[in-house]
Legacy VTK file of the C-alpha trace (Angstrom):
# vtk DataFile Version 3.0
C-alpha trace
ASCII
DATASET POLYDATA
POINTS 110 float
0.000 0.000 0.000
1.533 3.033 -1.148
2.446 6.067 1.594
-0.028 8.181 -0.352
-3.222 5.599 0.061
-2.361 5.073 4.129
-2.670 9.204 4.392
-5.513 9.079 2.386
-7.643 6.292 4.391
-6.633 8.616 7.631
-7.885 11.421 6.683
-11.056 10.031 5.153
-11.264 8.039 9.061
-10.741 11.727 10.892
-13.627 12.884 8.098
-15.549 10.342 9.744
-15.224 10.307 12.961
-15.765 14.360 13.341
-19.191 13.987 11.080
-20.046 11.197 13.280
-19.055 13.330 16.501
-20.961 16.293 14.989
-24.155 14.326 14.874
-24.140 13.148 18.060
-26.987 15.184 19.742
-28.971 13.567 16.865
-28.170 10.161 18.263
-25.869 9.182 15.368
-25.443 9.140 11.621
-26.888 6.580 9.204
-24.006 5.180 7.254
-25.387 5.927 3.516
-25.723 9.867 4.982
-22.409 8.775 6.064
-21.102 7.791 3.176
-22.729 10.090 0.410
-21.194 13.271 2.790
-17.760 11.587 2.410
-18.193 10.575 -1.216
-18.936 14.839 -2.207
-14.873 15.418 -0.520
-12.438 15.874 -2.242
-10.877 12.946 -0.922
-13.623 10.750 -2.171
-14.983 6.992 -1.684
-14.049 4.075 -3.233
-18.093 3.007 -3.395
-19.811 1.635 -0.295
-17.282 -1.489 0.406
-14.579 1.207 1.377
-16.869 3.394 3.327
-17.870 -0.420 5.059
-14.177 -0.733 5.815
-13.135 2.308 7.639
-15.844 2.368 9.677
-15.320 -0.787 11.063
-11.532 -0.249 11.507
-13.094 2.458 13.471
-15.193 0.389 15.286
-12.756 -2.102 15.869
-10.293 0.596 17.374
-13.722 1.689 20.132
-14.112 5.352 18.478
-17.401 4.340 16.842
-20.224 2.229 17.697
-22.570 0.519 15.106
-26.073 -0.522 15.591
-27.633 -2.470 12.965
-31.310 -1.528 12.110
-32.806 -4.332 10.167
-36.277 -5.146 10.597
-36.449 -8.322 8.323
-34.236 -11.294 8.371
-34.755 -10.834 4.374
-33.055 -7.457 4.291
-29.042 -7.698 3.678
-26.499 -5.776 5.556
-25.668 -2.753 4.031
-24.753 0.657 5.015
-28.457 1.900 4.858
-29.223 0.085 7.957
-26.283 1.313 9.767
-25.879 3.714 12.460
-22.809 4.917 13.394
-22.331 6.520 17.020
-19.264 8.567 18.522
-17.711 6.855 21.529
-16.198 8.715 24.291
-13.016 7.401 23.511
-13.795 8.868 20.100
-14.377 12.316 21.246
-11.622 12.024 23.670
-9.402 11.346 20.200
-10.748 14.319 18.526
-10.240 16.320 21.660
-7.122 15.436 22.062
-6.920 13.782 25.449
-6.658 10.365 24.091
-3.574 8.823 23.071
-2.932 9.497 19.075
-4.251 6.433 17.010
-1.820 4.777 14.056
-4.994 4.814 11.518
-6.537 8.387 11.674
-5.049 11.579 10.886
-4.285 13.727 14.187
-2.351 17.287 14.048
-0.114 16.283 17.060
1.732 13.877 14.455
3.680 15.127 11.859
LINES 1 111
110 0 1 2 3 4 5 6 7 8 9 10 11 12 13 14 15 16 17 18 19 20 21 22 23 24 25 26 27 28 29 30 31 32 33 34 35 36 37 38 39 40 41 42 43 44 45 46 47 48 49 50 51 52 53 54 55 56 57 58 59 60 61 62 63 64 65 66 67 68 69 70 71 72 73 74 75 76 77 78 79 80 81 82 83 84 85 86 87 88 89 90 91 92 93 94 95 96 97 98 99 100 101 102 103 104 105 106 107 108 109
């Protein structure tokens, strides 16, 4: 993976995280809202299986939490039945109080 692609996927994970964090008094963000508002950056998506991935390395890492909203045992996972919750740990990260994570973009890193 090239040194350009690993900056790339942390900034698009800080992107993340803060639009998650920003929607927090609305209980959370769906992940296609998610998604589309990451996919109009200049940055860009790589389609729905790449915004899949980086949230759940953010998940995975405890900044995020994901509730899945199915109602049917027919409908298939997919980011439209996602929702995507800050953490306190992921605050904390954004705030600057928790230590700096290897995957996301954080100014106190050169």
């Amino acid at each position: 993976m090239s040194i350009a692609l690993i900056k790339r996927e942390k900034r698009i994970r800080r992107r993340m995280l803060s639009i998650v964090d920003e929607a927090r008094a609305a209980g959370g963000v769906r992940g296609r809202m998610l998604a589309d508002i990451l996919e109009s950056l200049p940055e860009g998506l790589d389609g729905d299986m790449e915004a899949l991935r980086l949230a759940t390395d953010l998940v995975n890492l405890g900044l995020l939490s994901v509730a899945d909203t199915r109602t049917l045992k027919s409908q298939r996972e997919s980011l439209d039945y996602l929702v995507y919750r800050v953490t306190a740990k992921g605050t904390g990260l954004l705030a600057g109080v928790e230590p700096v994570c290897p995957l996301v973009e954080d100014d106190r890193i050169g």
